[in-house]
C-alpha positions in Angstrom: 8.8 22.9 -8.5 5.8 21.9 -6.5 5.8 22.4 -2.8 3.9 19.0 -2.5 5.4 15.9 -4.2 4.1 13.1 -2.2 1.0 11.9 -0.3 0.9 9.2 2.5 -2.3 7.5 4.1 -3.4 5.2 6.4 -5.2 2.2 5.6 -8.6 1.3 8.0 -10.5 4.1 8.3 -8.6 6.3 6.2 -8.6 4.2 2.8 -10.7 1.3 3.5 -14.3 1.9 5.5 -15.0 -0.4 8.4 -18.2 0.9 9.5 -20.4 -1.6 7.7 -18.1 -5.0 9.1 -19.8 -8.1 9.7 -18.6 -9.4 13.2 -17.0 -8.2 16.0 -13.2 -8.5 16.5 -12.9 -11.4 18.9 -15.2 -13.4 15.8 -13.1 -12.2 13.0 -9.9 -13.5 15.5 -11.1 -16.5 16.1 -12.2 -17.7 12.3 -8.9 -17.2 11.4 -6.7 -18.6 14.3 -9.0 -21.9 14.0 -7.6 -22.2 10.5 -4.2 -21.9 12.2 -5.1 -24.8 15.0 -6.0 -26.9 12.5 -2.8 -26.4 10.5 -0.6 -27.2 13.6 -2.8 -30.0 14.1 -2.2 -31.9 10.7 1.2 -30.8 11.1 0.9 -33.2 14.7 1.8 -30.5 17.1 0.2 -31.4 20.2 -2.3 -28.8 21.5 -4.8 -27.6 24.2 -8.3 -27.8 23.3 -9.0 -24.7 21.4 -10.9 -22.6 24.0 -7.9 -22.3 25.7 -5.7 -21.8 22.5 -7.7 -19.2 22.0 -7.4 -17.6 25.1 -3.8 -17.4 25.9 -3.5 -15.8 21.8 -5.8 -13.0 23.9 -3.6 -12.9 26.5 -0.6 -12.4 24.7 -2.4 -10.1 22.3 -3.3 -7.6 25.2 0.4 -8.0 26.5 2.1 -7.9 24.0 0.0 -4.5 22.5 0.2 -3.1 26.4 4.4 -3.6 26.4 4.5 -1.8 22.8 2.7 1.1 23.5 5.1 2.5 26.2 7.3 3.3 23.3 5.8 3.0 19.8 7.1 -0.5 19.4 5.8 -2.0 15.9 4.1 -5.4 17.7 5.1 -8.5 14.6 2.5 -10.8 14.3 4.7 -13.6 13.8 6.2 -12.7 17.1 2.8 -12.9 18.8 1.9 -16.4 17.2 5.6 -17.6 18.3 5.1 -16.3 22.2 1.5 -17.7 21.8 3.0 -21.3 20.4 5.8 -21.5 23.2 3.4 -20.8 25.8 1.3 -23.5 25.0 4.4 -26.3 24.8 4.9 -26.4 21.2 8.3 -26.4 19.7 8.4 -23.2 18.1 11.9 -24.1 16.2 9.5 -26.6 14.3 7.2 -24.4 13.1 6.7 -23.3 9.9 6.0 -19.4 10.5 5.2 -18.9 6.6 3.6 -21.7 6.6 1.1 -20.8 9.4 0.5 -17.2 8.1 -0.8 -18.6 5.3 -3.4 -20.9 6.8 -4.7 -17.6 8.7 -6.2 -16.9 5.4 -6.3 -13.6 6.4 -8.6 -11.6 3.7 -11.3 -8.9 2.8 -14.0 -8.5 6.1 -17.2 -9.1 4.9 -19.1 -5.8 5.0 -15.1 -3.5 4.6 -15.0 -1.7 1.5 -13.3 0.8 0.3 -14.7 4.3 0.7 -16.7 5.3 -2.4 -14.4 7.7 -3.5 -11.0 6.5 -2.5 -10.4 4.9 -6.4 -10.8 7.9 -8.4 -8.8 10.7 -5.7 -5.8 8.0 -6.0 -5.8 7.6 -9.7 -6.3 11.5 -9.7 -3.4 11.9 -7.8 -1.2 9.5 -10.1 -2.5 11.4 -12.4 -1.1 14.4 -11.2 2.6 13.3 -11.2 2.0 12.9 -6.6 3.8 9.8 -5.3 1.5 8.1 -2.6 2.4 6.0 0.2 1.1 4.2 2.9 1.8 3.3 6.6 -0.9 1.6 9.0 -0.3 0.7 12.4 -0.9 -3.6 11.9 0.8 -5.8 13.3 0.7 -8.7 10.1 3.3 -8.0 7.5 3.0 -6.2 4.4 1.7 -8.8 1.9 -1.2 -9.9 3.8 -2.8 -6.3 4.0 -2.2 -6.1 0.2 -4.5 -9.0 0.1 -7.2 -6.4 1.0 -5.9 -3.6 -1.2 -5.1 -5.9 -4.2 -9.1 -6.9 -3.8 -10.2 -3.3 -3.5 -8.3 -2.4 -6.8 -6.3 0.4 -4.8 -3.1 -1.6 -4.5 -1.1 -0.2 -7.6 -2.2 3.0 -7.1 0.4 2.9 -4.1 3.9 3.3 -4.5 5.4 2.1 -1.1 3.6 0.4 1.3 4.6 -0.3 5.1 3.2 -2.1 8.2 4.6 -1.0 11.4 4.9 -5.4 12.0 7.7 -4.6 9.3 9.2 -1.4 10.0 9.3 -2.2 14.3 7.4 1.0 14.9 4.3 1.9 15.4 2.3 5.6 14.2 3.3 8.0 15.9 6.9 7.3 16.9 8.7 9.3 13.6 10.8 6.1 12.2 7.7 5.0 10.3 6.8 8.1 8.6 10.8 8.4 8.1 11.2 4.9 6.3 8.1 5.9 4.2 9.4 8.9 2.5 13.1 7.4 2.5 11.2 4.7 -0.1 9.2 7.8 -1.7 12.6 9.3 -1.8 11.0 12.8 -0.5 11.5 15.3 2.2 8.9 16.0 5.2 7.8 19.4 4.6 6.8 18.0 0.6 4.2 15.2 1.3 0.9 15.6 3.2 -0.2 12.7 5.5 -3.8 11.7 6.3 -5.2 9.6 8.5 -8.5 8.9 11.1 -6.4 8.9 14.5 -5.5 12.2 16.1 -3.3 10.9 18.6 -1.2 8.0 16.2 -1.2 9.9 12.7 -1.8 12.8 12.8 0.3 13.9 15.9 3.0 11.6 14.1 2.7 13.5 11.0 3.3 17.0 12.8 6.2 15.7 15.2 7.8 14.9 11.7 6.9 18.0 10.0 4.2 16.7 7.5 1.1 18.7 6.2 -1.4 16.9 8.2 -4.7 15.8 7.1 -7.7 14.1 8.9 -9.6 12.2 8.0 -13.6 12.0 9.6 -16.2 10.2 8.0 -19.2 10.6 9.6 -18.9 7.3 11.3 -16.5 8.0 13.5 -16.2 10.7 16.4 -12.8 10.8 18.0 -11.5 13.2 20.1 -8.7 16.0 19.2 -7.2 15.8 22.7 -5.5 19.0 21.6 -3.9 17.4 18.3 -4.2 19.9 15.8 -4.4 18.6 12.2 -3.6 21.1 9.5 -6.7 20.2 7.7 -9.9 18.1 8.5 -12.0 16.2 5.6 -14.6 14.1 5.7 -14.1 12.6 2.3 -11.3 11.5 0.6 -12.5 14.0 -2.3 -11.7 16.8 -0.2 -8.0 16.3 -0.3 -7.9 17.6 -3.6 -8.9 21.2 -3.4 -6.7 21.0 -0.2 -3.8 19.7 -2.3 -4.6 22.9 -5.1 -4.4 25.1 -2.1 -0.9 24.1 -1.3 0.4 24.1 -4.4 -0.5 27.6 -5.0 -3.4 27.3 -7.4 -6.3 29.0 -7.8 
C-alpha cells in the first residue's frame, strides 16, 4: 500500500498567486461592503453615513482577528458582519445573513490567478489515485471561496474543502487539519500538507504529524522562525518528485 494517500493545501499563496492583485486590501474591503450598505439600505435599515460604516467593520475586524489569535479561534464572517450590524443600531434579528453575503459579491481579484502550474500537478495527482484537500485560514464560508476555485477550474480537482469560518479553528490549532482528513477519511502520517506560512501551516502540519511541505514562490520571503518544513518548493511542480520520493520510487 502507498505510504502517501492524501494531499492537503492551502489556498492564497499556496494554490492561487496574489502577487499580481489589483488594489490594496482596505479597496478590495470596501468595494464589497458598499455592496452590502446598499443592500441594507433597500432593505430600509437605518444607517450611518458610510465612512463611518466602514470604519467600525475595521474596528471589529482588527478585534475580532486580535481576540482569535490568542487561541486559534476560526473568526466567521457572518459573525463579524452581525457585531458590525449591532454596533451600528441595526436589528440584527432582521437581517437576512444569506441574504447580505450574497450582495458582498465576493469573487475573483482582478490580477489573482492561479499559479501556472497548479491545474496540471492536481489533475496529476487525481490521476495518481492521491485524495487532495484543502484548508485556508478565511474567515467567509466555504462556498464563497469556491467562487474563486470554481473560476480557476481547480475546484473539482478537490475532494474536501474547509474554511476555518466553518470549522471554528484557525491553521495551526490541529482540529482543522483533523476535520480535513476525517472527510478524506485518512490518517496523519499518510497525507502531505503544503502551504506558504511557516508559523500557521506548516507548524500545524508537524504538531499533527503531516509530511510538511512549503511552499515559496519567489514572491514571497517569510521567515522560518525555527519552523522546520519537511520539504521546501518553489513550484507546485516540485511536489511531484517529492511525492515519488516518499512513496519509495525511483
Amino acid at each position: 500500500m502507498a505510504r502517501i494517500r492524501a494531499v492537503l493545501f492551502d489556498m492564497d499563496d499556496t494554490l492561487i498567486d496574489w502577487s499580481g492583485a489589483q488594489g490594496d486590501i482596505t479597496s478590495i474591503e470596501t468595494r464589497h461592503l458598499r455592496n452590502v450598505y446598499h443592500y441594507l439600505a433597500r432593505q430600509n435599515h437605518p444607517l450611518p453615513p458610510f465612512p463611518l460604516f466602514f470604519e467600525q467593520f475595521r474596528t471589529t475586524m482588527f478585534a475580532v482577528w486580535a481576540e482569535a489569535k490568542k487561541d486559534w479561534t476560526g473568526v466567521s464572517f457572518v459573525g463579524v458582519l452581525r457585531t458590525l450590524f449591532a454596533c451600528c443600531g441595526l436589528n440584527v434579528a432582521a437581517i437576512d445573513m444569506e441574504a447580505v453575503l450574497r450582495a458582498y459579491d465576493w469573487g475573483v481579484i482582478p490580477g489573482v490567478v492561479p499559479f501556472a502550474d497548479a491545474a496540471s500537478v492536481l489533475a496529476s495527482l487525481k490521476n495518481d489515485g492521491y485524495k487532495t484537500g484543502l484548508i485556508t485560514n478565511s474567515m467567509q464560508p466555504i462556498w464563497m471561496r469556491e467562487i474563486e476555485l470554481s473560476a480557476f477550474g481547480i475546484l473539482d480537482y478537490l475532494d474536501a474543502r474547509l474554511t476555518s469560518g466553518d470549522v471554528g479553528y484557525m491553521k495551526p490549532h490541529p482540529v482543522i487539519y483533523q476535520r480535513a482528513l476525517e472527510l478524506l477519511e485518512v490518517e496523519a502520517e499518510a497525507a502531505v500538507f503544503v502551504g506558504d506560512r511557516p508559523e500557521n501551516d506548516i507548524a500545524g502540519a508537524n504538531q499533527v504529524g503531516l509530511t510538511s511541505v512549503l511552499m515559496a514562490p519567489p514572491h514571497l520571503n517569510r521567515a522560518l522562525n525555527g519552523v522546520q518544513p519537511n520539504f521546501i518548493i518553489s513550484k507546485l511542480e516540485e511536489l511531484l518528485p517529492i511525492l515519488a520520493q516518499l512513496q519509495g520510487e525511483s
